[in-house]
Backbone as XML, in Angstrom:
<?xml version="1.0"?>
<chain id="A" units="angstrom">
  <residue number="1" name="UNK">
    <atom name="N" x="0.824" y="-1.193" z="0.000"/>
    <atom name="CA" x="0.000" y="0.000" z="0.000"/>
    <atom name="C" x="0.873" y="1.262" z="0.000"/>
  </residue>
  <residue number="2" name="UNK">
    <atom name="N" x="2.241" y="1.363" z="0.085"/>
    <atom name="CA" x="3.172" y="2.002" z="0.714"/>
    <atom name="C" x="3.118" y="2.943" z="-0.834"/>
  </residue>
  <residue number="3" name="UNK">
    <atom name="N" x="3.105" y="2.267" z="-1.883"/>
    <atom name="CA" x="3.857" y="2.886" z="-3.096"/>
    <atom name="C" x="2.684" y="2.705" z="-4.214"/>
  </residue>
  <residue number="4" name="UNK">
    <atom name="N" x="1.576" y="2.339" z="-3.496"/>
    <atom name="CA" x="0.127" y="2.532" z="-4.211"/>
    <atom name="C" x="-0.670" y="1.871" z="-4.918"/>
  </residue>
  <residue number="5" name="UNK">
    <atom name="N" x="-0.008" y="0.602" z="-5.090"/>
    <atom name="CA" x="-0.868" y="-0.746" z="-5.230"/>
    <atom name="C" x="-0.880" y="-0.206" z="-6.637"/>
  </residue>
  <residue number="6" name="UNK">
    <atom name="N" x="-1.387" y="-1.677" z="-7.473"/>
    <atom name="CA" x="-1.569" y="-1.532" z="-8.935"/>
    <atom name="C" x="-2.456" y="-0.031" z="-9.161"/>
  </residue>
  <residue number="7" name="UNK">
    <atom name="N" x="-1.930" y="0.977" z="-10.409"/>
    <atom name="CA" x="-2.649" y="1.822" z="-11.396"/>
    <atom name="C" x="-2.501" y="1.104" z="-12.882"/>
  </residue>
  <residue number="8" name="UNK">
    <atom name="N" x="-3.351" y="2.461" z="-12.795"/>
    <atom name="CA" x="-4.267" y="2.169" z="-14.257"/>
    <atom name="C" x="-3.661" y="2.901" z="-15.355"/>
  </residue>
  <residue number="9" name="UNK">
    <atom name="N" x="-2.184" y="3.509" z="-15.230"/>
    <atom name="CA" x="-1.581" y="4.183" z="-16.244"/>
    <atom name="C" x="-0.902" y="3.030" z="-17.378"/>
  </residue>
  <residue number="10" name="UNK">
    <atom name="N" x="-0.777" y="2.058" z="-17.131"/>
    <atom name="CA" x="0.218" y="1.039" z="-18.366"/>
    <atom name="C" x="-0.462" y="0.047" z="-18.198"/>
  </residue>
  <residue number="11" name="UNK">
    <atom name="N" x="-0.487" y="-0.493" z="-19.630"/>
    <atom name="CA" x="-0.914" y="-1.904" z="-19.151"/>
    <atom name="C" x="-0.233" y="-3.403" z="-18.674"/>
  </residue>
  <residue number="12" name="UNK">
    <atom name="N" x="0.846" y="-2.639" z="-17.998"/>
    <atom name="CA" x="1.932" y="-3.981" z="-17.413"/>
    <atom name="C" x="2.031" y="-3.118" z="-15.533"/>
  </residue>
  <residue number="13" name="UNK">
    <atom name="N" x="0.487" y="-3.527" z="-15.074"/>
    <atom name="CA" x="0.468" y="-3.119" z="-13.856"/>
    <atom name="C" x="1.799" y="-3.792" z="-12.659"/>
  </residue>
  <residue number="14" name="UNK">
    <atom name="N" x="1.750" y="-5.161" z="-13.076"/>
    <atom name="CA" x="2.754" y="-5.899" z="-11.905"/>
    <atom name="C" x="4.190" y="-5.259" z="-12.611"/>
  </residue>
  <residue number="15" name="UNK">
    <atom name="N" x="4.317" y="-5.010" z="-13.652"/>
    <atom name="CA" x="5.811" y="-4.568" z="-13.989"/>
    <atom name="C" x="6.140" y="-2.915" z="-13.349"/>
  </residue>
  <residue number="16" name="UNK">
    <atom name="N" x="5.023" y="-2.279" z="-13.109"/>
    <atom name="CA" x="5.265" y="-0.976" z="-13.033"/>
    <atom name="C" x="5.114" y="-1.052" z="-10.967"/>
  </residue>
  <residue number="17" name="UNK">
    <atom name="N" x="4.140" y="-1.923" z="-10.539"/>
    <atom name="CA" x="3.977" y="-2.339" z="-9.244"/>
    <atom name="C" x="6.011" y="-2.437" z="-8.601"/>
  </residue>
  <residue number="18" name="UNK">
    <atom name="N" x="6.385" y="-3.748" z="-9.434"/>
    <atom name="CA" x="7.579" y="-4.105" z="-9.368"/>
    <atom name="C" x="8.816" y="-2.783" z="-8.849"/>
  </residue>
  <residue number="19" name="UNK">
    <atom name="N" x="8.604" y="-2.244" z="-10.361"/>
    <atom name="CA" x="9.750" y="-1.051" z="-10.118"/>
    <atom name="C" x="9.370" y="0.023" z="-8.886"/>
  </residue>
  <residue number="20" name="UNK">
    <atom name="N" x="8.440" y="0.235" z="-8.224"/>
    <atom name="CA" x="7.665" y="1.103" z="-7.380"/>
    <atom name="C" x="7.802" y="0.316" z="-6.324"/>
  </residue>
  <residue number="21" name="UNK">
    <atom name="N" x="8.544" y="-0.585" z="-6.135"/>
    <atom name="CA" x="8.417" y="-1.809" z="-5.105"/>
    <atom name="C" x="10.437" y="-1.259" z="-4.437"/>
  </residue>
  <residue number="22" name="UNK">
    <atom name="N" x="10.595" y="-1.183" z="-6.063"/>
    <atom name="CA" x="12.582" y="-1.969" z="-5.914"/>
    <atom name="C" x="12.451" y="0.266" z="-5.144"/>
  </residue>
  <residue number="23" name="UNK">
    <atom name="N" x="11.693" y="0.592" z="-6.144"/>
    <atom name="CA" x="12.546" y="2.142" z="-5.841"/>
    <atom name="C" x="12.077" y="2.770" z="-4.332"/>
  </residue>
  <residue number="24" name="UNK">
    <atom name="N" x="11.402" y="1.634" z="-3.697"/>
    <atom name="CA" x="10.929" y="2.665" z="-2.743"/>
    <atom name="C" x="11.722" y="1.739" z="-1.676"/>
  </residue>
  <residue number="25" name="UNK">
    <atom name="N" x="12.572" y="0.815" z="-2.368"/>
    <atom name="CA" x="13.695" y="-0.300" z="-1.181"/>
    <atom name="C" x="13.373" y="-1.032" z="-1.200"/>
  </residue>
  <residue number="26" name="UNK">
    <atom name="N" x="12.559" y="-1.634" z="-1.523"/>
    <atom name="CA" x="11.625" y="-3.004" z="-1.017"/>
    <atom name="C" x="12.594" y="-4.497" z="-1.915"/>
  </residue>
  <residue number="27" name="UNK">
    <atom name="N" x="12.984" y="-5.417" z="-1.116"/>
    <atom name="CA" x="13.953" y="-5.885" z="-2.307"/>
    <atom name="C" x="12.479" y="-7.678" z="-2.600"/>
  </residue>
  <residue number="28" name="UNK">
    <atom name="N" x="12.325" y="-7.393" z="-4.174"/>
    <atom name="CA" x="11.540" y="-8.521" z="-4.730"/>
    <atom name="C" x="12.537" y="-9.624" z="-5.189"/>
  </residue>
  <residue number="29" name="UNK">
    <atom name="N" x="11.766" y="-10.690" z="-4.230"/>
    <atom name="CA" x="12.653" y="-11.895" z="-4.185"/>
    <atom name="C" x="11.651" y="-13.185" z="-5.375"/>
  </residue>
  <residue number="30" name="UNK">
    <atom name="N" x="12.784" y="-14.285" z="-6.160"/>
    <atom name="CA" x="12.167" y="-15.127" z="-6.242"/>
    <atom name="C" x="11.447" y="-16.227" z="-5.576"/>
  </residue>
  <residue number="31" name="UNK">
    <atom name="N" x="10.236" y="-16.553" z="-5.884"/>
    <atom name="CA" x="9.316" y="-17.721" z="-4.593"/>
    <atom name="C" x="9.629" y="-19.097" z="-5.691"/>
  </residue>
  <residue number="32" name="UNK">
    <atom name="N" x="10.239" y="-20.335" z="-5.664"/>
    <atom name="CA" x="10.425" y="-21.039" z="-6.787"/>
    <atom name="C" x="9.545" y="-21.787" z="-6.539"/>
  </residue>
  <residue number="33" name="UNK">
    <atom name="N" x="8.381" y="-21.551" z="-5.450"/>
    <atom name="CA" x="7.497" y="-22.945" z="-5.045"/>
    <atom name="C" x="6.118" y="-21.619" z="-5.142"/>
  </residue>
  <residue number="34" name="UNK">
    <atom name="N" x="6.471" y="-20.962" z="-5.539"/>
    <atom name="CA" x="5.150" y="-20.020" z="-5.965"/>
    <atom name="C" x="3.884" y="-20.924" z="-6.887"/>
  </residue>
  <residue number="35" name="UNK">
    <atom name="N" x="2.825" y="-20.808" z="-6.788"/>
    <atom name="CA" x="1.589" y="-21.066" z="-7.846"/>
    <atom name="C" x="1.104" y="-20.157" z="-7.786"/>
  </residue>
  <residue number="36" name="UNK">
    <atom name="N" x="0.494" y="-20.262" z="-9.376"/>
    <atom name="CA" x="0.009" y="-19.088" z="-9.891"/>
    <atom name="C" x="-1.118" y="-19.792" z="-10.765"/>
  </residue>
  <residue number="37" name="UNK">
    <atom name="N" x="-2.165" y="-19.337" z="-11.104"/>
    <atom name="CA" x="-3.342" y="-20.008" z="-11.970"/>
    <atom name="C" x="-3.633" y="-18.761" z="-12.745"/>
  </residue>
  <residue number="38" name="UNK">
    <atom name="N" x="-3.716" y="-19.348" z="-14.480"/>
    <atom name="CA" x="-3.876" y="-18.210" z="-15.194"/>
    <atom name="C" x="-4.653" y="-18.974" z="-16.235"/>
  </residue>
  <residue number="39" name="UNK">
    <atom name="N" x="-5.011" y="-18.183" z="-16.931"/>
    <atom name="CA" x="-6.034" y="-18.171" z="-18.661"/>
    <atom name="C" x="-5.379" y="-18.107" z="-19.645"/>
  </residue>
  <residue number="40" name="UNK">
    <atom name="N" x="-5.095" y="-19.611" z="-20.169"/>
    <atom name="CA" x="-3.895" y="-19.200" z="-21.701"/>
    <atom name="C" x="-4.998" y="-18.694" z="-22.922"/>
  </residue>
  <residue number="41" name="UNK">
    <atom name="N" x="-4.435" y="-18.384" z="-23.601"/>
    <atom name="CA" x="-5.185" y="-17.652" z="-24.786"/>
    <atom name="C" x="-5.649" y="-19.299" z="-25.757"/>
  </residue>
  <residue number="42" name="UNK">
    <atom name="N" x="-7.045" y="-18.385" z="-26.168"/>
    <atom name="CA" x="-7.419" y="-20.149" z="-26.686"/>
    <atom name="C" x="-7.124" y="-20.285" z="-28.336"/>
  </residue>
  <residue number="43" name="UNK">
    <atom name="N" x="-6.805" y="-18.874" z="-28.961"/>
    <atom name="CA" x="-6.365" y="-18.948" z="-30.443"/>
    <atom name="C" x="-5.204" y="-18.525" z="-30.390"/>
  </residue>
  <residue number="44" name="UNK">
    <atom name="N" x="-4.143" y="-18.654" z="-31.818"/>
    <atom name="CA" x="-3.170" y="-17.481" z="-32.061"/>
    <atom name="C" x="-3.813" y="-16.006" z="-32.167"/>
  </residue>
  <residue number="45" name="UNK">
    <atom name="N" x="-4.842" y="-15.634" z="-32.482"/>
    <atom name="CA" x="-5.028" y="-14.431" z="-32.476"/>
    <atom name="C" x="-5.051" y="-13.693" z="-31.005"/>
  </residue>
  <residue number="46" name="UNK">
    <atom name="N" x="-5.803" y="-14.670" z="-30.101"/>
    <atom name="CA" x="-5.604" y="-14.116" z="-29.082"/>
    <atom name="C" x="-4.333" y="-13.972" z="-28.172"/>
  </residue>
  <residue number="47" name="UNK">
    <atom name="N" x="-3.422" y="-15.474" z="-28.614"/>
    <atom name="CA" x="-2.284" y="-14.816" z="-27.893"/>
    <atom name="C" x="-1.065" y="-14.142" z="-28.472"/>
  </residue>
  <residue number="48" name="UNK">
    <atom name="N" x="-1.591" y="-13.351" z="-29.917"/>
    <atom name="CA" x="-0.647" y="-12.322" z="-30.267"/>
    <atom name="C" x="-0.933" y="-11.032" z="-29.537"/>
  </residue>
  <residue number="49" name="UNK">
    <atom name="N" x="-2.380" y="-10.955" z="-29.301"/>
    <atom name="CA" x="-2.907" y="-9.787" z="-28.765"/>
    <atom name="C" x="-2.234" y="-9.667" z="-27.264"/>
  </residue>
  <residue number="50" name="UNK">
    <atom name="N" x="-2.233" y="-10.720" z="-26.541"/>
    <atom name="CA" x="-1.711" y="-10.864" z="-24.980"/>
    <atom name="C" x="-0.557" y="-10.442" z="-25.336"/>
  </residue>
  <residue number="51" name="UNK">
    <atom name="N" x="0.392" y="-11.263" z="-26.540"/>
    <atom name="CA" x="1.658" y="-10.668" z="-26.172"/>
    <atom name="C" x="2.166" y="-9.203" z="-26.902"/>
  </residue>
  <residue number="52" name="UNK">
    <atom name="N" x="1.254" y="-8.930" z="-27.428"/>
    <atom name="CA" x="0.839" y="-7.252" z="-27.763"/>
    <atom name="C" x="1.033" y="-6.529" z="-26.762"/>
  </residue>
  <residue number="53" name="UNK">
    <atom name="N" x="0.091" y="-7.018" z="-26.118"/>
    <atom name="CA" x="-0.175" y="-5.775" z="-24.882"/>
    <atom name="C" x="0.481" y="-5.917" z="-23.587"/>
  </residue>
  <residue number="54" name="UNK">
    <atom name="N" x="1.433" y="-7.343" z="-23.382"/>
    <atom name="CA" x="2.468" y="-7.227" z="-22.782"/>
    <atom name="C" x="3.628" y="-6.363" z="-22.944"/>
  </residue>
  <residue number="55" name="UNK">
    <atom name="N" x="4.090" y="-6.534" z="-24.491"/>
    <atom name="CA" x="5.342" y="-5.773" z="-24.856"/>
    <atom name="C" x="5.078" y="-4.429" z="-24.459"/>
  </residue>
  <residue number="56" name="UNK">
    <atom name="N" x="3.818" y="-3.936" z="-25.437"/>
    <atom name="CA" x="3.328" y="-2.167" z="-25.033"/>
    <atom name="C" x="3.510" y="-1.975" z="-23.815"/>
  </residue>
  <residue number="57" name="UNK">
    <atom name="N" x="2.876" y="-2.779" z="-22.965"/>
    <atom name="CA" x="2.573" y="-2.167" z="-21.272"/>
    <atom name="C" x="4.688" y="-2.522" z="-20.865"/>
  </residue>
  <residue number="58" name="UNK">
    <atom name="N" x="5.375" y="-3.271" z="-21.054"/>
    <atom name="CA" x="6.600" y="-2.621" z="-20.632"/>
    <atom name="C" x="7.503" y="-1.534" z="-21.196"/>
  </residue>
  <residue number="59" name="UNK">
    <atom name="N" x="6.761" y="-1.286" z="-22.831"/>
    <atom name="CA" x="7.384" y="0.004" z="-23.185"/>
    <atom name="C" x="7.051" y="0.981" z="-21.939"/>
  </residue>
  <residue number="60" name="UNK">
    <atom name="N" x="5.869" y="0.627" z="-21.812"/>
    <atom name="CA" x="5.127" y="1.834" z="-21.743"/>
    <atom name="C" x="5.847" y="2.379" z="-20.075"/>
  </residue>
  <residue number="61" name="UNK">
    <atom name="N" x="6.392" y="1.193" z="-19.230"/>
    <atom name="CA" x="6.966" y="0.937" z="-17.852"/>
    <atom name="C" x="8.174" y="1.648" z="-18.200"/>
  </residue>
  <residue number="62" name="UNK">
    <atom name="N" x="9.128" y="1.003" z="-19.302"/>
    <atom name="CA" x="10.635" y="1.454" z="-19.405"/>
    <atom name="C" x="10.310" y="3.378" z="-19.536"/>
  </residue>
  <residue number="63" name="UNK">
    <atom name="N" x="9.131" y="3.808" z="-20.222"/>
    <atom name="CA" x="9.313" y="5.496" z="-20.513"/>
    <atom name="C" x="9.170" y="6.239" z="-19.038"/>
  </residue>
  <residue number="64" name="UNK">
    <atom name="N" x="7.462" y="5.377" z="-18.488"/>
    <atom name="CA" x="7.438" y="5.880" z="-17.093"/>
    <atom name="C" x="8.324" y="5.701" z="-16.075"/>
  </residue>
  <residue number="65" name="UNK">
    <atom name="N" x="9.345" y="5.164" z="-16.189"/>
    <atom name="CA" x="10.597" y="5.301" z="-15.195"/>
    <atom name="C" x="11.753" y="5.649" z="-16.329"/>
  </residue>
  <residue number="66" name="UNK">
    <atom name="N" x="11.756" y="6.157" z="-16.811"/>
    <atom name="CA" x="12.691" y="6.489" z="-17.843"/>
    <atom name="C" x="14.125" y="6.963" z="-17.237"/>
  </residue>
  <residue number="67" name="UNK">
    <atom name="N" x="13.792" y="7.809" z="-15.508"/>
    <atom name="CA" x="14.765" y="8.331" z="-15.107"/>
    <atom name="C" x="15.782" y="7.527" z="-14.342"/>
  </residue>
  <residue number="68" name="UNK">
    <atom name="N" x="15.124" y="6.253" z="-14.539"/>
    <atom name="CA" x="15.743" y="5.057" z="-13.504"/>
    <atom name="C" x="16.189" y="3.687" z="-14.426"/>
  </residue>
  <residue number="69" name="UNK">
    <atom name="N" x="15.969" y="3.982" z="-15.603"/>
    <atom name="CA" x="16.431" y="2.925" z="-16.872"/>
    <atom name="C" x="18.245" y="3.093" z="-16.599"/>
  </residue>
  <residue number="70" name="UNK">
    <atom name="N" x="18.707" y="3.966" z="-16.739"/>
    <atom name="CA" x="20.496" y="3.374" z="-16.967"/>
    <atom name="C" x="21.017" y="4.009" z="-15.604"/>
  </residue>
  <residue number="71" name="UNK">
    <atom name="N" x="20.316" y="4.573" z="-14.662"/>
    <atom name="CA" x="20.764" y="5.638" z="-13.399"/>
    <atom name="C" x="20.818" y="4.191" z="-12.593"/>
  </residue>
  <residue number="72" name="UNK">
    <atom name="N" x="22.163" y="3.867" z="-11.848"/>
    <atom name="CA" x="21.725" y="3.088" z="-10.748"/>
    <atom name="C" x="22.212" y="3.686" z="-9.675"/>
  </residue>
  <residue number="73" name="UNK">
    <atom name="N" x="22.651" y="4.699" z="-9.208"/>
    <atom name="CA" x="22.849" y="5.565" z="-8.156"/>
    <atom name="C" x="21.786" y="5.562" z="-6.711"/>
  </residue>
  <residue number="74" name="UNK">
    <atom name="N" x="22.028" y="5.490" z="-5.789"/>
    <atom name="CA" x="20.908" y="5.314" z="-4.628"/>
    <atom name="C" x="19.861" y="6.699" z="-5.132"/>
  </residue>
  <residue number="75" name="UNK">
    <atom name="N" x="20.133" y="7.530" z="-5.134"/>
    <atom name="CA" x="19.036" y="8.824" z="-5.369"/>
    <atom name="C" x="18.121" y="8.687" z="-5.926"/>
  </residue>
  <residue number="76" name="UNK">
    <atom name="N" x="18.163" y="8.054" z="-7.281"/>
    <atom name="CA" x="17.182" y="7.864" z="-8.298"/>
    <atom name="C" x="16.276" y="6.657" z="-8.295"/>
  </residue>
  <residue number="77" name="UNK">
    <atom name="N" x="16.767" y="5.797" z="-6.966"/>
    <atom name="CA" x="15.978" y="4.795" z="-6.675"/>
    <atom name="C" x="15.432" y="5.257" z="-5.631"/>
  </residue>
  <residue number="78" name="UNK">
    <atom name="N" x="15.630" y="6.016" z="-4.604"/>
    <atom name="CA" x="14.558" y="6.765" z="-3.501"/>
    <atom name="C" x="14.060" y="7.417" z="-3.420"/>
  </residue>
  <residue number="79" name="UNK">
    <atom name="N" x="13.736" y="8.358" z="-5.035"/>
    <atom name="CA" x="13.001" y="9.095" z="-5.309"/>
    <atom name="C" x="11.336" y="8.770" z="-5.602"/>
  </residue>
</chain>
């Protein structure tokens, strides 16, 4: 709740969650015994579209942190 839980600006909410996670300190670890239950796409059309709007929604992550893409300096991550 600290750094505002999923928005509605990109459509790669957990990717933009993520970076709002690392920059506010929070360190995201791998779970290798994690489950997860999901909806595969039932045509190729549909899962070009998924992976459409995957790629877009991390463009769209890499611009909205744009200032934190090649900066790895503490500042620009506690901002």
């Amino acid at each position: 709740m600290e750094v505002g839980g999923f928005t509605a600006d990109t459509l790669a909410e957990d990717c933009d969650l993520t970076i709002r996670m690392l920059r506010a300190g929070y360190i995201v670890r791998y779970a290798e015994t994690a489950l997860a239950y999901t909806e595969a796409p039932e045509t190729i059309k549909m899962f070009l579209r998924q992976r459409f709007r995957w790629s877009f929604g991390i463009m769209q992550n890499l611009w909205k942190h744009k200032e934190a893409l090649f900066n790895s300096t503490k500042e620009i991550w506690d901002s």
